[in-house]
MDTraj code that builds the backbone (N, CA, C; nanometers):
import mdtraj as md
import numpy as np

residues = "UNK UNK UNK UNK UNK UNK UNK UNK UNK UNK UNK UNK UNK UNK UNK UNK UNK UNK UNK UNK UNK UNK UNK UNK UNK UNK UNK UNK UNK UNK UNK UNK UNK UNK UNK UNK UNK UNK UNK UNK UNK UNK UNK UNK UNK UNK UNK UNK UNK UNK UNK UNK UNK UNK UNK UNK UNK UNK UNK UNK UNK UNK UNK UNK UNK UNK UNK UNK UNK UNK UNK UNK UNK UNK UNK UNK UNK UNK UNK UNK UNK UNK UNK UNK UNK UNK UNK UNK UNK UNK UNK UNK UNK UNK UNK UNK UNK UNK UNK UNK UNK UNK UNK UNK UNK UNK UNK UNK UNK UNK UNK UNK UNK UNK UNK".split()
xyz = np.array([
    [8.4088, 9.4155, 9.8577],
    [8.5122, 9.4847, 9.9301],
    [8.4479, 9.5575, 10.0479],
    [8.4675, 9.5162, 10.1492],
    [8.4170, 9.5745, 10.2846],
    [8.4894, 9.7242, 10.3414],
    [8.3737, 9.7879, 10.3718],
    [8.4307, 9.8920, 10.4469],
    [8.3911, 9.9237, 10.5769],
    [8.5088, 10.0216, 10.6621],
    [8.3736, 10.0392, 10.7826],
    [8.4490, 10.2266, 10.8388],
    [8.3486, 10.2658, 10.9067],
    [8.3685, 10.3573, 10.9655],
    [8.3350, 10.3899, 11.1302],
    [8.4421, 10.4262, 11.1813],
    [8.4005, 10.3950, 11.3604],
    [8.4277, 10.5355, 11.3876],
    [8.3357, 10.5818, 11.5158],
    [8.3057, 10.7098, 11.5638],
    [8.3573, 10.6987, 11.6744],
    [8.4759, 10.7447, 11.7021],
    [8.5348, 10.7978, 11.8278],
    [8.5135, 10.8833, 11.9160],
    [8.5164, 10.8578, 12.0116],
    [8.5204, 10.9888, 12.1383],
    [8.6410, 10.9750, 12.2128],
    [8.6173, 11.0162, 12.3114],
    [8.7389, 11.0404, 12.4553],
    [8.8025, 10.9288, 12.5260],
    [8.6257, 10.8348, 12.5132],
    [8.6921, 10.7087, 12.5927],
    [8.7315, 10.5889, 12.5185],
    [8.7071, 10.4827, 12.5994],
    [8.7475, 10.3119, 12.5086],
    [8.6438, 10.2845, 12.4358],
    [8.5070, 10.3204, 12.4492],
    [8.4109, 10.2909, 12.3742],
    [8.3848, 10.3365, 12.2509],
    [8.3592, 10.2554, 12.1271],
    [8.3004, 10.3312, 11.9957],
    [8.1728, 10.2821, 11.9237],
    [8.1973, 10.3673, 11.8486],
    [8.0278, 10.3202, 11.7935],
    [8.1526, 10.2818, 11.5958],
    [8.0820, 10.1484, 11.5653],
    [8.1569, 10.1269, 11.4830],
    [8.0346, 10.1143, 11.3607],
    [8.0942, 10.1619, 11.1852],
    [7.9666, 10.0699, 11.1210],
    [8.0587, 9.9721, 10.9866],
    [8.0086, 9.9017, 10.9617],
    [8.0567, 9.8044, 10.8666],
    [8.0047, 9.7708, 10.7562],
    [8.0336, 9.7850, 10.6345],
    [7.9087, 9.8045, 10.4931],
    [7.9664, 9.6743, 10.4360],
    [7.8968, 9.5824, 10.3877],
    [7.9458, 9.4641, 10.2928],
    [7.9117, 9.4371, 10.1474],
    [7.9036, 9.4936, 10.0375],
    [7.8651, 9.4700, 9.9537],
    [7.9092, 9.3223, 9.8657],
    [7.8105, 9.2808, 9.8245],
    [7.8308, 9.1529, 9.7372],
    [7.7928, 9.1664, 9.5966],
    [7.8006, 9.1137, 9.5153],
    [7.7792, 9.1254, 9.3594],
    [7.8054, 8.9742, 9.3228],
    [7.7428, 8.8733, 9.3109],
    [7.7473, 8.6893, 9.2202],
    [7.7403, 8.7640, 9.1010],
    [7.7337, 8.6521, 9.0148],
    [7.6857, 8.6113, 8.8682],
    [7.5576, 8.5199, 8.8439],
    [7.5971, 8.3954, 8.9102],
    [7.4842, 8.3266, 8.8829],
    [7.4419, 8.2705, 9.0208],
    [7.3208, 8.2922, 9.0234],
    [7.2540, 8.4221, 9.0012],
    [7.2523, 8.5942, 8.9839],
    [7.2539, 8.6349, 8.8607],
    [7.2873, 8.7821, 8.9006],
    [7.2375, 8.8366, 9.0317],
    [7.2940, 8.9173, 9.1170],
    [7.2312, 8.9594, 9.2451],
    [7.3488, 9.0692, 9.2983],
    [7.2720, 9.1489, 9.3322],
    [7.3455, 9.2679, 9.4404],
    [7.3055, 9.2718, 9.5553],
    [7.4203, 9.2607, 9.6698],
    [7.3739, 9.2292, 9.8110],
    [7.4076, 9.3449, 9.9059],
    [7.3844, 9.4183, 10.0180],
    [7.4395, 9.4784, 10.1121],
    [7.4457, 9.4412, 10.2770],
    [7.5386, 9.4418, 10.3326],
    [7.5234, 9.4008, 10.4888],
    [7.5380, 9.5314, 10.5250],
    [7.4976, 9.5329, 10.6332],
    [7.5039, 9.6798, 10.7139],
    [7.5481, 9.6105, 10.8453],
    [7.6733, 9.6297, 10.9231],
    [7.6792, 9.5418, 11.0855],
    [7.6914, 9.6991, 11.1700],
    [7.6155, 9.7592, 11.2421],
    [7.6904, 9.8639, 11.3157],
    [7.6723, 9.7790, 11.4690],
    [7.7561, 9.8383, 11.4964],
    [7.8292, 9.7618, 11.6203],
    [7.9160, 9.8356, 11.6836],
    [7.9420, 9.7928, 11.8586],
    [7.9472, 9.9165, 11.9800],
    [8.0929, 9.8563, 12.0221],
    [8.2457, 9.8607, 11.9674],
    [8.3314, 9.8384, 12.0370],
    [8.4220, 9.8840, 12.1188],
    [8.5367, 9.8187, 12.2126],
    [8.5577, 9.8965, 12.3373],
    [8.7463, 9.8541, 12.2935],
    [8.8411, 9.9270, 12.2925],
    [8.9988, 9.9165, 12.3025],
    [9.0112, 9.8733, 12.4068],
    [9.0721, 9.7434, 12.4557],
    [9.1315, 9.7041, 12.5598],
    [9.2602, 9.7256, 12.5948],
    [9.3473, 9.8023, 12.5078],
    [9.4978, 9.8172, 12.5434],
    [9.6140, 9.7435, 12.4530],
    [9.7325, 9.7894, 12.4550],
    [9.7989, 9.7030, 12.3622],
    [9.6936, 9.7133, 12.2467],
    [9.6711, 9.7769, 12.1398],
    [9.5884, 9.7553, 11.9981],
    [9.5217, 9.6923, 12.0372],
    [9.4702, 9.5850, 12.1294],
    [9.3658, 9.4913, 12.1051],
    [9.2241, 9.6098, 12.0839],
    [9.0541, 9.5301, 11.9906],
    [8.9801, 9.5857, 12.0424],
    [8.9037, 9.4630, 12.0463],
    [8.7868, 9.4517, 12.1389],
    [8.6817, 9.3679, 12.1436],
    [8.5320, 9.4138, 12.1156],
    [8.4415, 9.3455, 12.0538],
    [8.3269, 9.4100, 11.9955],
    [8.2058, 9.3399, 11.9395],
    [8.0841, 9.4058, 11.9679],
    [7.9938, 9.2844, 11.9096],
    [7.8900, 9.3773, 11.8043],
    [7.8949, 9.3453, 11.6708],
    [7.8281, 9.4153, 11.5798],
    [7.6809, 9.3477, 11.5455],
    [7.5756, 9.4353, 11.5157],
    [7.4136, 9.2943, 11.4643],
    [7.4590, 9.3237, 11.3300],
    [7.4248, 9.2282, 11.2831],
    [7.3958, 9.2129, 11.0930],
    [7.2587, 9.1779, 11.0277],
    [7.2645, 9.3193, 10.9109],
    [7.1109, 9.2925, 10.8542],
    [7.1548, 9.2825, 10.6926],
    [7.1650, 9.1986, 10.6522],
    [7.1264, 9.1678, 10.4728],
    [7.0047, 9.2860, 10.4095],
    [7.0744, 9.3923, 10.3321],
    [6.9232, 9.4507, 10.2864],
    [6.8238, 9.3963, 10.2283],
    [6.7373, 9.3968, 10.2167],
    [6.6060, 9.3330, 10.1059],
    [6.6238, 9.1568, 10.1373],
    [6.6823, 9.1575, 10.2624],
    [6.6735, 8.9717, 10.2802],
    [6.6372, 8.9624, 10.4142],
    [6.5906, 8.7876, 10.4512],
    [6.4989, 8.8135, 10.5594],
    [6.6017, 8.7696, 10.6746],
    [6.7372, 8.8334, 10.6736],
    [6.8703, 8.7785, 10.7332],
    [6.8743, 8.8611, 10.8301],
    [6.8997, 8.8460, 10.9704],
    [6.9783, 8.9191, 11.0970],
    [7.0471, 8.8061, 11.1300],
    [7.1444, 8.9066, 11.2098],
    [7.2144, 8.8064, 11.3537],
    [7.3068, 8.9310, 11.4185],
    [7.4570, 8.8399, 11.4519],
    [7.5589, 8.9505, 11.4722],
    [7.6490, 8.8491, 11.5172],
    [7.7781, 8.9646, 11.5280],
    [7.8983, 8.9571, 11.4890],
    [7.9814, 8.9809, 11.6486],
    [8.0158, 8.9120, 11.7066],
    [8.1620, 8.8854, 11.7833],
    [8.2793, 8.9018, 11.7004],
    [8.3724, 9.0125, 11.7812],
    [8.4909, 9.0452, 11.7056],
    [8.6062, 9.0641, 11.7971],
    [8.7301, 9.0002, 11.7685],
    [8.8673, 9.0934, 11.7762],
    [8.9144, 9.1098, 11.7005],
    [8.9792, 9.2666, 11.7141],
    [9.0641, 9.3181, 11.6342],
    [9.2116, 9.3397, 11.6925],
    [9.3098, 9.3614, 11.6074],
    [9.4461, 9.4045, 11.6566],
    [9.4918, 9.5034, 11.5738],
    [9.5533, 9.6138, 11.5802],
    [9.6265, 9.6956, 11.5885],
    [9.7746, 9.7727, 11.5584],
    [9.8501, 9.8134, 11.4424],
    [9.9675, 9.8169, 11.4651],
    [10.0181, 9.9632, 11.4078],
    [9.9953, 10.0688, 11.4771],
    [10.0360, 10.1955, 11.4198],
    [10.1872, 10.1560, 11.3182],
    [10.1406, 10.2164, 11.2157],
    [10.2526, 10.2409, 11.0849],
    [10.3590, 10.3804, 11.1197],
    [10.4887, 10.3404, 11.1345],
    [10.6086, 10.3743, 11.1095],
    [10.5491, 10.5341, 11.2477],
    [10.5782, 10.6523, 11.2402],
    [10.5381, 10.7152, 11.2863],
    [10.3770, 10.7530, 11.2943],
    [10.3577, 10.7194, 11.2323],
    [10.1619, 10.7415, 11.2458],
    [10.1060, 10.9165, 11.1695],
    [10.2417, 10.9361, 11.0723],
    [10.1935, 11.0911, 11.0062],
    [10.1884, 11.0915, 10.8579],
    [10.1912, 10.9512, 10.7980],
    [10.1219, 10.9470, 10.6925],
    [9.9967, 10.9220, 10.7010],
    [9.9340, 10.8890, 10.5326],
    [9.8092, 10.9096, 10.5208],
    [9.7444, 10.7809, 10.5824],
    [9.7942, 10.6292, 10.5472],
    [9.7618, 10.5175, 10.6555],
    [9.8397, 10.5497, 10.7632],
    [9.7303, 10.5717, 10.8942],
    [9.7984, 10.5315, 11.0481],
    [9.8083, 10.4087, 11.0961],
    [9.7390, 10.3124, 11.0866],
    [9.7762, 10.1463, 11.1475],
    [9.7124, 10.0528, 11.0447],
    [9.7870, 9.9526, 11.0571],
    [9.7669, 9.8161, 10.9898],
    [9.6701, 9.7407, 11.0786],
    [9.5919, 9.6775, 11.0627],
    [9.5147, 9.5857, 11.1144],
    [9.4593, 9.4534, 11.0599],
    [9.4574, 9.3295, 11.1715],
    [9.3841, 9.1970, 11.1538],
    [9.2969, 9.2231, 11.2396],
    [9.1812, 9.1688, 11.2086],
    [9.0260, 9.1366, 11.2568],
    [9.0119, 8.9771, 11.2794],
    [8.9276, 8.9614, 11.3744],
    [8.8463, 8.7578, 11.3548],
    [8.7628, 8.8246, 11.4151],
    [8.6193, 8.7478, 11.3351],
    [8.5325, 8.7721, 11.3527],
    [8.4715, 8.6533, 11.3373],
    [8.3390, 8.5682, 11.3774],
    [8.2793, 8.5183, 11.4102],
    [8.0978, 8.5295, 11.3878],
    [8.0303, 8.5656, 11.2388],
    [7.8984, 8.6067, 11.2026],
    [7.8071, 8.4924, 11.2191],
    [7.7296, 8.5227, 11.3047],
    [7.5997, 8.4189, 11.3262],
    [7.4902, 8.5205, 11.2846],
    [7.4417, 8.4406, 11.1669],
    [7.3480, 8.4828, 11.1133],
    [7.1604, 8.3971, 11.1391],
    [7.0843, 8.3954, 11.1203],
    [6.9159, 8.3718, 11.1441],
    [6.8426, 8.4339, 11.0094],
    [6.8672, 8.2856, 10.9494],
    [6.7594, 8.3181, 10.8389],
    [6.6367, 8.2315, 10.8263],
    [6.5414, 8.3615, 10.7828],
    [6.3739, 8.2752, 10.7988],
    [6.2870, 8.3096, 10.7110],
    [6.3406, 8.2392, 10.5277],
    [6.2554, 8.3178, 10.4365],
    [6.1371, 8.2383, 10.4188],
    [6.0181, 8.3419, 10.3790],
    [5.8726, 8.2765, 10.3454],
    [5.9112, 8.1640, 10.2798],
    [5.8033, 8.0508, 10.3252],
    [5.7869, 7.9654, 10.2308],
    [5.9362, 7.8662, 10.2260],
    [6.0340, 7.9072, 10.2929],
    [6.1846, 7.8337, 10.3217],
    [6.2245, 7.7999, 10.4332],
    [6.3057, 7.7128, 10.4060],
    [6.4004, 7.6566, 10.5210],
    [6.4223, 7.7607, 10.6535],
    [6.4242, 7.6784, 10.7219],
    [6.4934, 7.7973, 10.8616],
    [6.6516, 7.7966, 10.8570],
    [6.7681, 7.8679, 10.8526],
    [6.8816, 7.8240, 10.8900],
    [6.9650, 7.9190, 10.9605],
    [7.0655, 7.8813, 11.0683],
    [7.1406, 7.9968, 11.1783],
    [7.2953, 7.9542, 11.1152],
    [7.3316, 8.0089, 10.9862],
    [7.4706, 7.9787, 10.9865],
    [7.5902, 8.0391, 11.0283],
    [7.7244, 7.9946, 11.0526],
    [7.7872, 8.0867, 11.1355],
    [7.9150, 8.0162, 11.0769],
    [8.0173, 8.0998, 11.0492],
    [8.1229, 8.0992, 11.0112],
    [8.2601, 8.1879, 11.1175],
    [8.4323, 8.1760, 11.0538],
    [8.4776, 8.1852, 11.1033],
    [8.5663, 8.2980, 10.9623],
    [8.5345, 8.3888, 11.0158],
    [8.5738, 8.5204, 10.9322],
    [8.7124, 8.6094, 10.9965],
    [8.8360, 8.6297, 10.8879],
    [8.9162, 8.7076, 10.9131],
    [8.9346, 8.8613, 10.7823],
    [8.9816, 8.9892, 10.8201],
    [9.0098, 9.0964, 10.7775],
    [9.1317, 9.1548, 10.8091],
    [9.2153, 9.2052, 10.7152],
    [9.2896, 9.2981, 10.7629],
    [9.2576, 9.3919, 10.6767],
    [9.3440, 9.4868, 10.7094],
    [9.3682, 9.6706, 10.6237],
    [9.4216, 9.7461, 10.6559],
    [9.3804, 9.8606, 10.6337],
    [9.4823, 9.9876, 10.6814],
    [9.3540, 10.0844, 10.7331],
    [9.4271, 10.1504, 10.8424],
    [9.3556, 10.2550, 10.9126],
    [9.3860, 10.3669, 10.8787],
    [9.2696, 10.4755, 10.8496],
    [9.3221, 10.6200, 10.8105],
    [9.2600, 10.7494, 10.9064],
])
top = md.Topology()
chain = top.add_chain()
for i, resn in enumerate(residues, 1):
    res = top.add_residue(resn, chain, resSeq=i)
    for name in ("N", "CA", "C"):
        top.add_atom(name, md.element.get_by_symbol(name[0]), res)
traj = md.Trajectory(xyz[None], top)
């Protein structure tokens, strides 16, 4: 279950971070992504944004191209203020000892609620 937290200021620019935890079976394994990443509101809800991604304890980087969209909930004075869809786009670079090289990249969507 992904989470993220973005740091606002005054202007269009933010500083965003994104936590990914994973948990398999088989193989038992516990995973974490960390993406922090610098995005900018273009207007109309849109935002555009490019996050790096690091796998903890794995020999994984890359990063993340994103849009997001936007839809403030009913008046915006409950506890969720907007609904949101994400696409995102993770190109990852992996280069473990002794393994394969591989740059895989997928086509990733999110929504949720904003608070």
């Amino acid at each position: 279950m992904p989470f993220g937290i973005s740091i606002k200021g005054q202007g269009r620019l933010f500083v965003d971070f994104e936590f990914i935890p994973t948990v398999s079976q088989t193989p038992h394994q516990t995973t974490l992504t960390v993406d922090p990443g610098l995005l900018c509101h273009v207007g109309r809800g849109f935002t555009v944004g490019l996050r790096a991604t690091f796998n903890v304890n794995t020999p994984q980087i890359g990063f993340v191209p994103l849009v997001n969209k936007s839809w403030t909930l009913r008046d915006g004075t409950g506890f969720f203020k907007t609904f949101f869809v994400e696409m995102d786009i993770p190109v990852t670079f992996s280069r473990p000892t002794g393994g394969p090289a591989t740059n895989p990249t997928t086509l990733a969507t999110q929504f949720g609620f904003g608070f």
